[in-house]
C-alpha positions, -999 to 999 in steps of 0.1 A, spaced: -389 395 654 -407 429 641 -396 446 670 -361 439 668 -359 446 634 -381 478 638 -353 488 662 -320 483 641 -339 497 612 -342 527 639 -305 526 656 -294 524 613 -316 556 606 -300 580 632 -263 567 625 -270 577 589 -289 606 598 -256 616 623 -230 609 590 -253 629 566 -250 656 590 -216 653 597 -208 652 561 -231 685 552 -214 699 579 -177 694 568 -186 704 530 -203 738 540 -170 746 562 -147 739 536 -171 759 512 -169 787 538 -130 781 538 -125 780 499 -149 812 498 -127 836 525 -92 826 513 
């Protein structure tokens, strides 16, 4: 049981750790966008 949940707790971590980055991502580039129009 502990290692299952050890490794969805895991698999949850990097798929939020891959949104937040996405997300940063996207913002900066439309700050960069909003900046040099």
């Amino acid at each position: 049981m502990g290692l299952s949940d050890n490794n969805l707790t895991l698999i949850q971590l990097s798929l939020l750790q891959k949104l937040v980055a996405t997300s940063i991502f996207h913002i900066t580039n439309n700050i960069c966008i909003m900046f040099c129009l």
